[in-house]
KOLNUTOR-176904 format. One record per residue (C-alpha): residue number from 1; residue in one letter; chain; z, y, x. Coordinates in nm, 2 decimals. Each point is the difference from the previous one (the first is absolute). Layout:
N
R   num   residuo   cadena        z        y        x
R   NUM         a        A        Z        Y        X
...
***
This chain:
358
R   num   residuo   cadena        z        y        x
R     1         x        A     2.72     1.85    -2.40
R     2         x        A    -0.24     0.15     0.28
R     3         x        A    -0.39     0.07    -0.11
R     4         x        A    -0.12    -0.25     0.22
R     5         x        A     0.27    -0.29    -0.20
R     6         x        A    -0.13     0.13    -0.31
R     7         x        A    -0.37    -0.04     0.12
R     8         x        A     0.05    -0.33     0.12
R     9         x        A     0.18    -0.14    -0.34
R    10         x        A    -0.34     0.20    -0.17
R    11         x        A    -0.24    -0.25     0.19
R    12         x        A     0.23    -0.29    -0.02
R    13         x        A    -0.02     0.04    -0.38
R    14         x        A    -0.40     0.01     0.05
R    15         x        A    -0.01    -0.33     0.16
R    16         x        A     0.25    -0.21    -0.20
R    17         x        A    -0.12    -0.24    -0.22
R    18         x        A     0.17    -0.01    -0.30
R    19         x        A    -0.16    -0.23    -0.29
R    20         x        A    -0.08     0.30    -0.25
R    21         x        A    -0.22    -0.13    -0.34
R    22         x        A    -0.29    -0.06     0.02
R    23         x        A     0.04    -0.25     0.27
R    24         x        A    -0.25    -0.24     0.05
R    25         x        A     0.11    -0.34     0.17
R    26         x        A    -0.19    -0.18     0.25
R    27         x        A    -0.09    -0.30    -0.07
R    28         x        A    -0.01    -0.20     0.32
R    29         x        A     0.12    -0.33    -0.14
R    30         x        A     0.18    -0.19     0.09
R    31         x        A     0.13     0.20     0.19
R    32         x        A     0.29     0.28    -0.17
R    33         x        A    -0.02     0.31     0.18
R    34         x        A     0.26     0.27     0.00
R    35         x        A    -0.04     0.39     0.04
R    36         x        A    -0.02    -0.01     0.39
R    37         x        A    -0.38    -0.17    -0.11
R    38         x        A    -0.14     0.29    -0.11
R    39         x        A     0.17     0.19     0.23
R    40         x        A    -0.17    -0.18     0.23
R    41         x        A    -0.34     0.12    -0.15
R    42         x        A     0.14     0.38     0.03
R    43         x        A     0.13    -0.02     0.34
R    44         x        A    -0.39    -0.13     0.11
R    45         x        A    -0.20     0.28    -0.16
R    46         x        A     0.26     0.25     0.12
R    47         x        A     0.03    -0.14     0.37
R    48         x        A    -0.44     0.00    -0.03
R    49         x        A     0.00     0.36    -0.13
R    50         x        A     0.25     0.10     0.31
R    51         x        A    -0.29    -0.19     0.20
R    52         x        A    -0.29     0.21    -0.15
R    53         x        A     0.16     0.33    -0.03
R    54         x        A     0.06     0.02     0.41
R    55         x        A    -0.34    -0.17     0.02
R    56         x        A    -0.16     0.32    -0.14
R    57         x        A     0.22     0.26     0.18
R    58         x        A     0.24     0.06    -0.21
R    59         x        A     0.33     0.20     0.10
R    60         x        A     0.31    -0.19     0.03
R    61         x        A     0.20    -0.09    -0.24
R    62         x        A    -0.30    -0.27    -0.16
R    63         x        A     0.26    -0.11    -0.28
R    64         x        A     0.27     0.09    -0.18
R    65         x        A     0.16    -0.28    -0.08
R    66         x        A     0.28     0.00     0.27
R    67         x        A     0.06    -0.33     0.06
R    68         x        A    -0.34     0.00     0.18
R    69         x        A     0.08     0.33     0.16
R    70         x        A     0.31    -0.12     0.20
R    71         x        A    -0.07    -0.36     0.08
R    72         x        A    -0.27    -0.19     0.19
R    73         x        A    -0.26    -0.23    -0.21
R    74         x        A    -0.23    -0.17     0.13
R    75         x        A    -0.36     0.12    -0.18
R    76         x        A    -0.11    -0.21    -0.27
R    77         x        A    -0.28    -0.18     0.19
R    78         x        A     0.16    -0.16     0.34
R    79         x        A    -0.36     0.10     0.15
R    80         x        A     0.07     0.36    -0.06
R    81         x        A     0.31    -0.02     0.21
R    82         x        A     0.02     0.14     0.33
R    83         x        A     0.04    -0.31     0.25
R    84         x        A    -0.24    -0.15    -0.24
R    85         x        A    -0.24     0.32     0.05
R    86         x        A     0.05    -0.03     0.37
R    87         x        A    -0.05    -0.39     0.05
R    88         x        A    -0.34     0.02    -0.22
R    89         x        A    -0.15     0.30     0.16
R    90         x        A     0.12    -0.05     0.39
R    91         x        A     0.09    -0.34     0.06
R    92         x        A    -0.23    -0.20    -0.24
R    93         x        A    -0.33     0.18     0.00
R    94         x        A     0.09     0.22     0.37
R    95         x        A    -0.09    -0.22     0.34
R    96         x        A    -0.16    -0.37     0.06
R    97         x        A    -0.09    -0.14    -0.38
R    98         x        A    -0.02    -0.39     0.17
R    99         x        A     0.23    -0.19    -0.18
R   100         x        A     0.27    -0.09     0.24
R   101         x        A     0.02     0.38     0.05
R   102         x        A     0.08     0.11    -0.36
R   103         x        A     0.24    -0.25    -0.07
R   104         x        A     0.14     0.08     0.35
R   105         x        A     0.09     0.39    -0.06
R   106         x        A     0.06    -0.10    -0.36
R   107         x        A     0.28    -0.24     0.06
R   108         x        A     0.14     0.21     0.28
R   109         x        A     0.00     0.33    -0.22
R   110         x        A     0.15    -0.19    -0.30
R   111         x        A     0.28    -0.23     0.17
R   112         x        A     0.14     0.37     0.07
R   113         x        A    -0.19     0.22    -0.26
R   114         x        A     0.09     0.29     0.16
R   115         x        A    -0.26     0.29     0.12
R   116         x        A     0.21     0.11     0.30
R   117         x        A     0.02    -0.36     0.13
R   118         x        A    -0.35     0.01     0.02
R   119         x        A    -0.05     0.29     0.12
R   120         x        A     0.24    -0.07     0.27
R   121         x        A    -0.15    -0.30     0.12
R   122         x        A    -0.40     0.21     0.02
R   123         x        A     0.17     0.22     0.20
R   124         x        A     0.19    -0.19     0.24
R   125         x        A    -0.32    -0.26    -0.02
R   126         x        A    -0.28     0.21    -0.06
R   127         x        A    -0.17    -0.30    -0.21
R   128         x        A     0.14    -0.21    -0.18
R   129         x        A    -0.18    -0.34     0.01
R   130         x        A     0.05    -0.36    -0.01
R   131         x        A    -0.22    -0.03     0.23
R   132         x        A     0.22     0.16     0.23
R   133         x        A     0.34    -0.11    -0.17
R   134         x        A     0.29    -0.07     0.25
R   135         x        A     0.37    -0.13    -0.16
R   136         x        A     0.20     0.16     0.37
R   137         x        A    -0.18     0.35    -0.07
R   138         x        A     0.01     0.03    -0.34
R   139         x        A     0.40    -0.09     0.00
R   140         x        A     0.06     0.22     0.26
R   141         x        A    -0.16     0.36    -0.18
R   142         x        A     0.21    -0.18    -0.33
R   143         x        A     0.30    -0.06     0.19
R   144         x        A     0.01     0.36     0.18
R   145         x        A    -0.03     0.18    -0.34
R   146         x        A     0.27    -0.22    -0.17
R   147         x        A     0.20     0.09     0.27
R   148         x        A    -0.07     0.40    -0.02
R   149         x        A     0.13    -0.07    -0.37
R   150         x        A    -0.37     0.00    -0.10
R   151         x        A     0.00    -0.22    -0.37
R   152         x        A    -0.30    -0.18     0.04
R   153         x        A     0.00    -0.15    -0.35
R   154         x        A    -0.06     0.12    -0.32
R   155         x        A     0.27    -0.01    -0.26
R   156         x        A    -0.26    -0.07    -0.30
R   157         x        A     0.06    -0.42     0.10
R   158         x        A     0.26    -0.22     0.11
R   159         x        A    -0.14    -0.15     0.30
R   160         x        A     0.15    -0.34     0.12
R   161         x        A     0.18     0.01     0.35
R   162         x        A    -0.15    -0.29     0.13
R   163         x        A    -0.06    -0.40    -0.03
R   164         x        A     0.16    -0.26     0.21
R   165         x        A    -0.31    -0.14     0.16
R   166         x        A    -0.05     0.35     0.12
R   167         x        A     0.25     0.03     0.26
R   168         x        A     0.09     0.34     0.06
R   169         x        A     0.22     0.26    -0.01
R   170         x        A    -0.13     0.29    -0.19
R   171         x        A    -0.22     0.02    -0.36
R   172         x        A    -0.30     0.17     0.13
R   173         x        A     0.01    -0.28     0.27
R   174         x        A    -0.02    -0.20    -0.27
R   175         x        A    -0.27     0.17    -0.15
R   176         x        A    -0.25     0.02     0.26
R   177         x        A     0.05    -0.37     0.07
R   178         x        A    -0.12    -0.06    -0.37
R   179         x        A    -0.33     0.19     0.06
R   180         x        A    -0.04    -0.17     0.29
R   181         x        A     0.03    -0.35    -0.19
R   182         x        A    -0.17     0.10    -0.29
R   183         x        A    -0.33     0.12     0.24
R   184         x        A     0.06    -0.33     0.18
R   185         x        A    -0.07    -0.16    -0.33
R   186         x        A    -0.30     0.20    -0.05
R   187         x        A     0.15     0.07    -0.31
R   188         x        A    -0.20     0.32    -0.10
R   189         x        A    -0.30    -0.29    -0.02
R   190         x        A     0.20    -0.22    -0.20
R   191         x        A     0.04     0.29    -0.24
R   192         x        A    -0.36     0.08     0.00
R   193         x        A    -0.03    -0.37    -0.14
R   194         x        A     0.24     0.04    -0.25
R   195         x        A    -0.12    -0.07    -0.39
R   196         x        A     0.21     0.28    -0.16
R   197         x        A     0.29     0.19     0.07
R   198         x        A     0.25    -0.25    -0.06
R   199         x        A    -0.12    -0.22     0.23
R   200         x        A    -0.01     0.31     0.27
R   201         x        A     0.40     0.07    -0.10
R   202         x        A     0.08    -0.36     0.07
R   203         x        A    -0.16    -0.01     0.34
R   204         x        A     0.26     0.32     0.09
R   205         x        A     0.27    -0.14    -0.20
R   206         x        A    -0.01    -0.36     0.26
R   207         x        A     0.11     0.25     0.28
R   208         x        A     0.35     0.07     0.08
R   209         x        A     0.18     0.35    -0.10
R   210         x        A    -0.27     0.01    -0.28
R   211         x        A     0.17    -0.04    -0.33
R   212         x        A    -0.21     0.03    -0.35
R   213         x        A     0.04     0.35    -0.04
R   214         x        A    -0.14     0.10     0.40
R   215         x        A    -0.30    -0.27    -0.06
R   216         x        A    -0.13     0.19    -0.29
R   217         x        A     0.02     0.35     0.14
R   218         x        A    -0.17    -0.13     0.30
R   219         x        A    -0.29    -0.20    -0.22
R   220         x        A    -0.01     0.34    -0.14
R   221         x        A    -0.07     0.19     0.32
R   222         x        A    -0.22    -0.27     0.12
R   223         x        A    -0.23     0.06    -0.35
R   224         x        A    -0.01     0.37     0.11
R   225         x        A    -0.23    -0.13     0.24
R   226         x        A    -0.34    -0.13     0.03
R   227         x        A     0.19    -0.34     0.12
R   228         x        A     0.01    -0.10    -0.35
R   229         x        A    -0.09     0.10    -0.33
R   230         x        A     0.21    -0.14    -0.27
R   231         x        A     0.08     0.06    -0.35
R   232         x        A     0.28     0.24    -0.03
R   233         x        A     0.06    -0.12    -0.37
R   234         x        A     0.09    -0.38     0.12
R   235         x        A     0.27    -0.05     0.13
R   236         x        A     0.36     0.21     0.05
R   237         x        A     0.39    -0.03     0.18
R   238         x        A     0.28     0.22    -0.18
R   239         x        A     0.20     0.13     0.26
R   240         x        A     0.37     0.04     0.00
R   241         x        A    -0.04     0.36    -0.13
R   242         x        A    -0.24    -0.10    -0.26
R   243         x        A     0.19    -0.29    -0.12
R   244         x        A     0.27     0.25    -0.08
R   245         x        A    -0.24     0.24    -0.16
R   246         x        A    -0.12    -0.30    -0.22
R   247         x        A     0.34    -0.06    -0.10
R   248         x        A     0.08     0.35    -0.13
R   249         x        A    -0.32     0.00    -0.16
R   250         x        A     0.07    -0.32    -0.17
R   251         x        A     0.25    -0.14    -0.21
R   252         x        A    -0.13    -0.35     0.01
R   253         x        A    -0.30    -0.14     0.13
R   254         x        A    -0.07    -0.22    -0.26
R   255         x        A    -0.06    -0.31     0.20
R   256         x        A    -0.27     0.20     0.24
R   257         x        A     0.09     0.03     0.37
R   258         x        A    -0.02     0.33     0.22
R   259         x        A    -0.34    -0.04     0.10
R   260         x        A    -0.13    -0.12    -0.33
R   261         x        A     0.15     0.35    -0.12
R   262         x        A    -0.16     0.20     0.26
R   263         x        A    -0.33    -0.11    -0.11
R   264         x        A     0.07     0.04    -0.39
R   265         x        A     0.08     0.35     0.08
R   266         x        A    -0.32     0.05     0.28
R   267         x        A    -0.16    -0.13    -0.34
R   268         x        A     0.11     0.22    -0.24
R   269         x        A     0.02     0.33     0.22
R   270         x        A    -0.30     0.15    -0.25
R   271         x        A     0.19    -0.09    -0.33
R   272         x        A     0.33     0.15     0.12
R   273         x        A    -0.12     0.32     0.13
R   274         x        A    -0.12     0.03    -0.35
R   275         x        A     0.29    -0.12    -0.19
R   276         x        A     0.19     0.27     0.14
R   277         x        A    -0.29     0.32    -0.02
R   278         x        A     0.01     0.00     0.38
R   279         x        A    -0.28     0.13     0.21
R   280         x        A    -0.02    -0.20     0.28
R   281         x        A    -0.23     0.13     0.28
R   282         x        A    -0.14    -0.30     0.19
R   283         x        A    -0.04    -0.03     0.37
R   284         x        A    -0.43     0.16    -0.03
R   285         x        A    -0.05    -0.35    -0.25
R   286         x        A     0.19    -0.19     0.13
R   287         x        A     0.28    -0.20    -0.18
R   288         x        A     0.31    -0.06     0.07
R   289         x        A     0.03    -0.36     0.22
R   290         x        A     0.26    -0.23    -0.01
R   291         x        A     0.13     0.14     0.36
R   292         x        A     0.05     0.34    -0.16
R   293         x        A     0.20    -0.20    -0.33
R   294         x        A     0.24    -0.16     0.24
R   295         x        A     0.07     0.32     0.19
R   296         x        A    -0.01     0.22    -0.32
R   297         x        A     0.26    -0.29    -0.12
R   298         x        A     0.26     0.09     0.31
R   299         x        A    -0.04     0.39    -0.03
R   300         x        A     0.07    -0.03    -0.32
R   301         x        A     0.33    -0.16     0.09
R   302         x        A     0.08     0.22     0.19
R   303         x        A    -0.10     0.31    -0.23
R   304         x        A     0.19    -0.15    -0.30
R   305         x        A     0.31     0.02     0.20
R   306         x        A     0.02     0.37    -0.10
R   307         x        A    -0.18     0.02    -0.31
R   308         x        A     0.15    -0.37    -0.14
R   309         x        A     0.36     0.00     0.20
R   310         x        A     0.13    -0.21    -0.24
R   311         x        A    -0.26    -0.28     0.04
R   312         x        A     0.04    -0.20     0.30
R   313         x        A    -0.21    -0.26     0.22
R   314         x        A     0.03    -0.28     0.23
R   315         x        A     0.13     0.18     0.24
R   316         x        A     0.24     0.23    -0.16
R   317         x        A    -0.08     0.31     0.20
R   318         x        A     0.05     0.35    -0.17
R   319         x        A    -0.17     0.25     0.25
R   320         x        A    -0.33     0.08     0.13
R   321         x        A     0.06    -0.02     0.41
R   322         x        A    -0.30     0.19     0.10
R   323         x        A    -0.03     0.35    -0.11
R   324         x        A    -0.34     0.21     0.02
R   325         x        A    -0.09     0.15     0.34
R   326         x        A    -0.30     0.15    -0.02
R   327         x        A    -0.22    -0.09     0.28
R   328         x        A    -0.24     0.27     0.09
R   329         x        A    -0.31    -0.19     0.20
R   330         x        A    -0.31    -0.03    -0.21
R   331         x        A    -0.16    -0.27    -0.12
R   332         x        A    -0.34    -0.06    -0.10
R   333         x        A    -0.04    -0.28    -0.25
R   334         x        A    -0.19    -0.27     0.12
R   335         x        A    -0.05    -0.38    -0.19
R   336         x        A    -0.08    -0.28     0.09
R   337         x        A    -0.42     0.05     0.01
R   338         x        A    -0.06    -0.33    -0.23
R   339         x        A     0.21     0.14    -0.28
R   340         x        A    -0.29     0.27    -0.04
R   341         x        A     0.24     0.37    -0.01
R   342         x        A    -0.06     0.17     0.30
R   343         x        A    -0.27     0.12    -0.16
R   344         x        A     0.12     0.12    -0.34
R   345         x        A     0.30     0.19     0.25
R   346         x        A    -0.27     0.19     0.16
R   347         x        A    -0.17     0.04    -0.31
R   348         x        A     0.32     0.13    -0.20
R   349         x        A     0.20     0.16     0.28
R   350         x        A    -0.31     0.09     0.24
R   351         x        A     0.22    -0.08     0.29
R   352         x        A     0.36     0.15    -0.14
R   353         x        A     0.30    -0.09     0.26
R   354         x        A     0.35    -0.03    -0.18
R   355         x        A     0.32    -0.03     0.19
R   356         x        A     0.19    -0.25    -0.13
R   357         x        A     0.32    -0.23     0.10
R   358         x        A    -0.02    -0.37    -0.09
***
C-alpha cells in the first residue's frame, strides 16, 4: 500500500462515525435518527472551520478530513457561497436600487446563476437594465455563446427547458420570456406586498418552469434584498437533494413531514452542537437558518456517500460528481446590510480577502 493509500485510510478512520460508549442519543422525537444525524452535525462544523481557516489566511490544505479535501461542498451558510457572494454584493446592492431594477438583475442572474453569464452580457451590453431590456438582443449574445460551446448555465439546478405557452425553440428563450412576463406583471411589487415568505414563494410558484424547490431559492434571493424582509425561520422547501439527506438521516419520521423536520432541527441546532461536544463557530452571531438546514441536509447526502456507503437515499447515488477545484479569485465577504455583519467582518478580519471556491 502506497503512503498516500495509507494516509487516506488514517483520515478516513478520523471521520467515521462509529457508535463508541458513551454515546448520547438525540432526542428529536418523533422522529428516529440514525448515525448519518450526527454526522450531519460534524460535517457542518468541519465544512465552517474549512470556511474560517481560508478566511484568516491560512495555507492550504484547511482540513484534514479528506472527504472535504477532494470533493466540492457547498459552505455551510448558502450566503457564504460564491454565486451567492457575487449576487449580494454586485447585482443586489451594485447599480439602480428602484424596485423593478433589483428584481430585474436578480431574476436574470439567478434563472442562469452563473457569474460568466453575467459578465458576458455587461460586456457585450455594457449595462444591464430593464430599462433597456430587449428579448432579439439578449438571445442573440445567448445564442452566439451556446453556439461557441459556451455553457451558459450553471450545473448547481435543473432548470426547466421551457413551457408550452412559451413557444420557442431554445430554454434561455424560454427564460427571458419569463422575465419579461413576470416584469409585465409587476411582480417585484406584488412581492413587496407580500405578508411573509410563503405567500412571496407562491406568487413565483403560479409561473411556469417554477417548481417548489426554484420558488424558494428565488424567495430566498429576493429576501437578500431590500425588496422584502421576511423571517428566515418561517417557512422552508426540501429540495430533492435534501429530501435524500433527510432520509439517510432518518429512519422514520415519526408522522412529521420534511419541512416539519427541517424546522425541528433549525430548532434544536444549539442542543445538538452540545450533545455531541462540538464547537460550532457561527456565521459573526448569526445562526444557522433554515436555508442553510436544507442545503446542509443535501451536502450531507452527498458527503455520507463516502463516509456512510452502506446507507443509501432516495436517489440511490454512490458518488460525489463534483470534485474540489480550487478557484483562486478573492472574495471579500459581504452580507446582506440588514443582517448587521459587515461590521463585525471588518471588525474581526479588518478587511481580510480569502480565496475561496463555492
Amino acid at each position: 500500500m502506497s503512503k498516500q493509500n495509507e494516509l487516506w485510510k488514517e483520515n478516513m478512520a478520523s471521520v467515521s462515525n462509529k457508535i463508541e460508549p458513551p454515546y448520547v442519543y438525540s432526542s428529536i422525537s418523533p422522529a428516529k435518527p440514525t448515525i448519518v444525524y450526527d454526522t450531519y452535525w460534524k460535517f457542518a462544523v468541519e465544512r465552517q472551520s474549512v470556511f474560517f481557516n481560508r478566511l484568516s489566511g491560512q495555507s492550504y490544505p484547511w482540513t484534514k478530513n479528506p472527504v472535504l479535501l477532494s470533493n466540492k461542498f457547498t459552505n455551510a451558510y448558502r450566503a457564504s457561497d460564491r454565486v451567492s457572494q457575487y449576487l449580494i454584493r454586485h447585482i443586489i446592492y451594485e447599480g439602480d436600487q428602484s424596485p423593478e431594477e433589483v428584481f430585474f438583475r436578480i431574476l436574470l442572474f439567478k434563472l442562469f446563476n452563473k457569474i460568466e453569464t453575467w459578465e458576458l452580457l455587461v460586456k457585450k451590453l455594457g449595462k444591464v437594465s430593464y430599462m433597456t431590456f430587449n428579448y432579439e438582443k439578449y438571445d442573440k449574445i445567448l445564442s452566439t455563446a451556446m453556439a461557441q460551446g459556451i455553457s451558459i448555465y450553471s450545473a448547481a439546478y435543473m432548470m426547466a427547458s421551457g413551457s408550452k405557452d412559451l413557444k420557442v425553440s431554445r430554454k434561455h428563450q424560454a427564460h427571458l420570456l419569463l422575465i419579461q412576463r413576470m416584469m409585465d406583471d409587476e411582480l417585484y411589487s406584488r412581492i413587496q406586498d407580500a405578508k411573509n415568505m410563503y405567500e412571496g414563494f407562491l406568487l413565483f410558484r403560479s409561473y411556469p418552469m417554477i417548481g417548489d424547490f426554484l420558488a424558494y431559492q428565488y424567495i430566498t434571493d429576493i429576501n437578500y434584498s431590500n425588496l422584502s424582509d421576511y423571517g428566515e425561520m418561517e417557512f422552508t422547501i426540501p429540495g430533492p437533494g435534501a429530501r435524500d439527506g433527510i432520509r439517510k438521516c432518518f429512519s422514520s419520521l415519526g408522522g412529521l413531514n420534511e419541512s416539519d423536520i427541517l424546522k425541528v432541527v433549525a430548532d434544536r441546532q444549539s442542543d445538538e452542537f452540545e450533545r455531541l461536544g462540538l464547537d460550532f463557530q457561527s456565521l459573526w452571531g448569526r445562526p444557522l437558518q433554515l436555508i442553510d438546514i436544507q442545503n446542509l441536509f443535501c451536502e450531507v447526502d452527498k458527503y455520507s456517500r463516502v463516509v456512510h456507503p452502506y446507507i443509501l437515499g432516495i436517489s440511490g447515488r454512490t458518488k460525489i460528481k463534483q470534485k474540489f477545484r480550487l478557484n483562486p479569485d478573492p472574495i471579500k465577504f459581504w452580507y446582506p446590510p440588514k443582517w448587521g455583519l459587515n461590521e463585525k467582518i471588518r471588525a474581526s478580519l479588518s478587511g481580510n480577502i480569502m480565496t475561496n471556491q463555492e
